[in-house]
Structures are given as C-alpha cells and as structure tokens.
C-alpha positions in Angstrom: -12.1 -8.1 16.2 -12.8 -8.0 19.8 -15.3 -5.2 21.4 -13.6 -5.5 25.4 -12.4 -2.2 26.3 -8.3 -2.7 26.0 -7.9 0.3 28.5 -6.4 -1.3 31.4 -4.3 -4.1 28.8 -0.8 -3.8 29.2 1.0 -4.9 25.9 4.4 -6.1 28.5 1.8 -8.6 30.1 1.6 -10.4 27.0 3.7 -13.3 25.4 5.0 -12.6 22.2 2.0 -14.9 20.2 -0.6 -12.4 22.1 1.1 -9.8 21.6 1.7 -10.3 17.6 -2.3 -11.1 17.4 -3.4 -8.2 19.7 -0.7 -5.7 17.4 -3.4 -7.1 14.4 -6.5 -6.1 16.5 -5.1 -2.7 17.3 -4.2 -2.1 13.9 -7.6 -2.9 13.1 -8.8 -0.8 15.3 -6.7 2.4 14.2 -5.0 2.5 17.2 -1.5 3.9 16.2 0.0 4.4 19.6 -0.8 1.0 21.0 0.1 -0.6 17.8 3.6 2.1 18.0 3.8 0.7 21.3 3.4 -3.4 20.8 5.8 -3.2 17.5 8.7 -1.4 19.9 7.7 -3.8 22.3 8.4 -7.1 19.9 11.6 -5.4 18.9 13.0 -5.4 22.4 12.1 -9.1 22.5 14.5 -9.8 19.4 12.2 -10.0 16.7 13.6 -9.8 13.4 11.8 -6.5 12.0 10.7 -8.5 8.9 8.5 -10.8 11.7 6.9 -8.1 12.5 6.0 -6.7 9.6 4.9 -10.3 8.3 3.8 -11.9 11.3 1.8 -8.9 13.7 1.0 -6.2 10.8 0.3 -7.4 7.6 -2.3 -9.9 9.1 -3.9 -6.9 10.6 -3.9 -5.1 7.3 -5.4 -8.1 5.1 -8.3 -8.4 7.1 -8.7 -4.3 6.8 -8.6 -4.4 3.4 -11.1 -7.4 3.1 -13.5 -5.8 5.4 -13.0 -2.5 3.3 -13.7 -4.5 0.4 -17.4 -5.9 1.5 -18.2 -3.1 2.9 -17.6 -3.6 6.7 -15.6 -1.0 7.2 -15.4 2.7 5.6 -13.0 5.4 4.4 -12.6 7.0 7.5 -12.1 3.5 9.3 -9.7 2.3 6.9 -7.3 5.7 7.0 -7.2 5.2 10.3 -5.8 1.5 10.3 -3.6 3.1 7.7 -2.0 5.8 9.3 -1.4 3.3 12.5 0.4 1.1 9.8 2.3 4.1 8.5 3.6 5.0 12.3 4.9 1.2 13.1 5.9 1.3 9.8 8.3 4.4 10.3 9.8 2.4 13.3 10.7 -0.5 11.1 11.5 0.6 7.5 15.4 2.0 8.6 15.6 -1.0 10.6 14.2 -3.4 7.3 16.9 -1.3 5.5 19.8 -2.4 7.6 18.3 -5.6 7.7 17.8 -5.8 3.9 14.6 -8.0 4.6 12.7 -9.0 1.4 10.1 -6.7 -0.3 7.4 -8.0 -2.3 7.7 -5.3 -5.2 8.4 -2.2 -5.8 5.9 0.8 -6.4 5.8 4.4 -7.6 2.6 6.0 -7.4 1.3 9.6 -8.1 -2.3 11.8 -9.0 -1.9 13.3 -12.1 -1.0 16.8 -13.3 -3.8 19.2 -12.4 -5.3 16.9 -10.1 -4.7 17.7 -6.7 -6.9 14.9 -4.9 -4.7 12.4 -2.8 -6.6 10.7 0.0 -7.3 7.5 -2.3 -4.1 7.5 -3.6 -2.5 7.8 -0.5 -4.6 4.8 0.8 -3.4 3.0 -1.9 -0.1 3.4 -0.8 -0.4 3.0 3.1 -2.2 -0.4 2.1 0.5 -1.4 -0.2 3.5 -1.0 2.0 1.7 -2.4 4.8 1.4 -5.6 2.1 5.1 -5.5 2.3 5.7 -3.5 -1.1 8.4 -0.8 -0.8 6.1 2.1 -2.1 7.2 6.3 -3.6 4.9 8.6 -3.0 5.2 11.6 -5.6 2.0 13.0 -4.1 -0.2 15.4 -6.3 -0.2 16.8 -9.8 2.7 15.1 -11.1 3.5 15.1 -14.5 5.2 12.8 -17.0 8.7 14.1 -16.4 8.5 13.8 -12.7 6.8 10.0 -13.2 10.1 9.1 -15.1 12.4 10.5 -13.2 11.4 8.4 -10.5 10.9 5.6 -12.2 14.2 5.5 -13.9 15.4 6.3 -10.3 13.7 3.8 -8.4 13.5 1.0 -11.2 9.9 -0.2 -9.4 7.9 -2.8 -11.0 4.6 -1.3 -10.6 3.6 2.5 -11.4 -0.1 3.5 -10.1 -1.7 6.8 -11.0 -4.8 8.5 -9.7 -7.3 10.9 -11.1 -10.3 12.2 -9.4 -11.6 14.8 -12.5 -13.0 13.6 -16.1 -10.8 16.4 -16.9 -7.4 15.3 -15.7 -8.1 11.1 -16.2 -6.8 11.9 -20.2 -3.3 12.7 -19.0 -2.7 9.1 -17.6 -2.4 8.2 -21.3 0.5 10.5 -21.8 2.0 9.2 -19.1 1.9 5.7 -20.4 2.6 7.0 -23.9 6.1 8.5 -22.5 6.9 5.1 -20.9 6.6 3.6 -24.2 9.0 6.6 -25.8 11.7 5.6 -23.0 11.2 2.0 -23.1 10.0 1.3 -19.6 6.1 0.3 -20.6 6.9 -3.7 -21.5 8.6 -4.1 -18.0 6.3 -1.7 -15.7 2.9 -2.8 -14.4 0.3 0.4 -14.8 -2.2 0.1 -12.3 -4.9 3.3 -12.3 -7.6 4.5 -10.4 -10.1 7.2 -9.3 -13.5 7.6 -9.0 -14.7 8.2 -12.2 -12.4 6.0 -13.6 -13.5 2.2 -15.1 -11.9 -0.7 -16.6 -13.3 0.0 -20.6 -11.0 3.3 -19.7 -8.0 1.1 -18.3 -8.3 -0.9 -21.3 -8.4 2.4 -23.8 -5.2 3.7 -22.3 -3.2 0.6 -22.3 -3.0 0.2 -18.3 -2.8 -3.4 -17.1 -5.4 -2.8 -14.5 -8.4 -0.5 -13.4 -8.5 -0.8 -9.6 -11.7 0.7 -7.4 -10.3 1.0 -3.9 -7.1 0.1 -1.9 -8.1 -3.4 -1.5 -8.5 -4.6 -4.5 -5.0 -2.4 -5.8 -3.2 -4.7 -3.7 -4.7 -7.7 -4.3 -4.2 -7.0 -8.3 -0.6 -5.6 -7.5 0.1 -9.4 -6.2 -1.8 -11.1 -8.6 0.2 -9.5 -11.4 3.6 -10.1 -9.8 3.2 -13.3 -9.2 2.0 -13.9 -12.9 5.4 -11.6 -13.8 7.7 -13.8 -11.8 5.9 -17.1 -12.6 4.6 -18.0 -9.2 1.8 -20.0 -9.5 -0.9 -19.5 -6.6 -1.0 -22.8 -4.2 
C-alpha cells in the first residue's frame, strides 16, 4: 500500500476505478472515516451496494488478512482495518438487505460459557463479513442453549466458537454434542479457535476445523463451502 500522505486527497476528485482502489488502501490503512466517506461516495454515483462490497472492500480485506497471515501486519493493525470494514459495512448491510444481494454463507459465532475473551473472536467475525458472509455475533459466555437458539433461528451454515482458557476449551464439546441431540451437526460446519487451542483438539471434539487467526478462519470457511456446495476451485 502506498506511504504518500492522503491528507490533502479529496475522494470527489477521483473516478470511480481510483476511487474503488484507493477505498482498498484506506481500508488497509484503518482509516474508517475516509473509507465511510469513499463507500457513501460510490453510492451517490449508482453503485449497486453489492459492487462495493465486492469490488472496493473485500479486495482491501484479502490483502489484510494475507498480510496478517505472514506476519506483516499485527493485532492492533488488523482491528483497525476491521473496525473501518464494520463502519462501511453498517452503511451497506440495510441497503444489501433491500437489495437482497448474494451472501457467501452464513455464520454464527460465539466464546464459550465462562469465557469472557472476545477480541479474536470478534476479529473473526469483522474478517468474515467483510469476506461477504452474513455473520451473528452472540458475543461472550454463551452456552449451549443460546448457540441453538440461534442457530435454529438463523439456520447458518457455519458455527465458530472461541475459547481463550484450558478451562473453558472442554465446553465446545457440549456444544457440539447438543448439535448432534437436535440434529443440526451433519449440516453445520464447526469451526473453533483460541489460543490454546490446536488441531489434535479440533479433531478430539469432532469440529471440522481448528483455525489460528482470522485469516486463515476465512480462508477455511470458503474452502469448506465450496467443498459443501460442490464448487470446485478454478
């Protein structure tokens, strides 16, 4: 991304291509009211939201998440791009509502009962909506009961969970355990996560997939819808 100062660039002075790549830089750059400011902008100009979303944000986001991935860019760095995601993202989602543009999957995610950590998790989900997956946040310390009731509400694809304490990692089991009971497990994708989580514990639980960071969550959430619809990578 580019180092020049951006102080004195006004977003109106650019065409729409510049505009959509410079969105991407801002993003990049956590800068939520320019990137506020460029996504109202393209609106005005008769984008379809949807374009947006796939054509000035989610570019910006990828190359976040790959950075954040190989090390290039940090926690801090990264919630930053995030939250700038989250505030264009709150412009567009009523207007992707009325619009009813696609959405790549569906996810509810939640930490755990008796775990009350939720900056990873809530990473995850910034990162995963700005992928183009409609996300539900339950927040912190959720238990079983409340990760059914939304997913029998919100019939998502994919449920993640997030535990930051050995002590609290055990009650992702019982989650999964009571999405067997109700019949949900065979068509919901578990993805979990956490520090001192690891795949051998993935594997023990009967999750589909341990995920270290945001990145790599939504680069397995694709993966595994793809392979779920059939869509063979090009």
């Amino acid at each position: 991304m580019s180092d020049e100062p951006q102080d004195d660039l006004d977003l109106r002075e650019l065409n729409d291509e510049e505009l959509a790549e410079q969105i991407g830089d801002d993003l990049y750059d956590g800068l939520k009211d320019e990137v506020v400011e460029g996504t109202e902008i393209l609106l005005e100009r008769g984008w379809e939201p949807y374009r947006i979303l796939t054509e000035a944000l989610m570019p910006g986001m990828e190359i976040v998440g790959d950075d954040f991935r190989d090390g290039i860019l940090f926690v801090p760095e990264v919630l930053l791009a995030a939250n700038a995601m989250k505030a264009a993202m709150d412009v567009l989602r009523p207007l992707l509502v009325e619009t009813g543009a696609p959405k790549i999957g569906k996810m509810v995610i939640g930490t755990v009962k008796g775990d009350i950590h939720d900056i990873g998790k809530n990473l995850v989900a910034m990162m995963m909506e700005g992928a183009g997956f409609e996300v539900i946040n339950l927040g912190i310390n959720v238990d079983a009961d409340q990760f059914m009731a939304a997913m029998e509400e919100h019939q998502p694809e994919i449920l993640g969970m997030s535990a930051l304490l050995t002590t609290t990692m055990p009650y992702m089991k019982t989650v999964i355990e009571e999405l067997d009971k109700r019949g949900l497990r065979e068509k919901t994708i578990v993805l979990v996560g956490g520090a001192p989580l690891n795949e051998d514990f993935a594997n023990a639980i009967g999750a589909d997939a341990y995920c270290k960071d945001a990145a790599v969550a939504v680069e397995t959430a694709r993966e595994l819808m793809k392979r779920r619809h059939n869509i063979v990578a090009a």
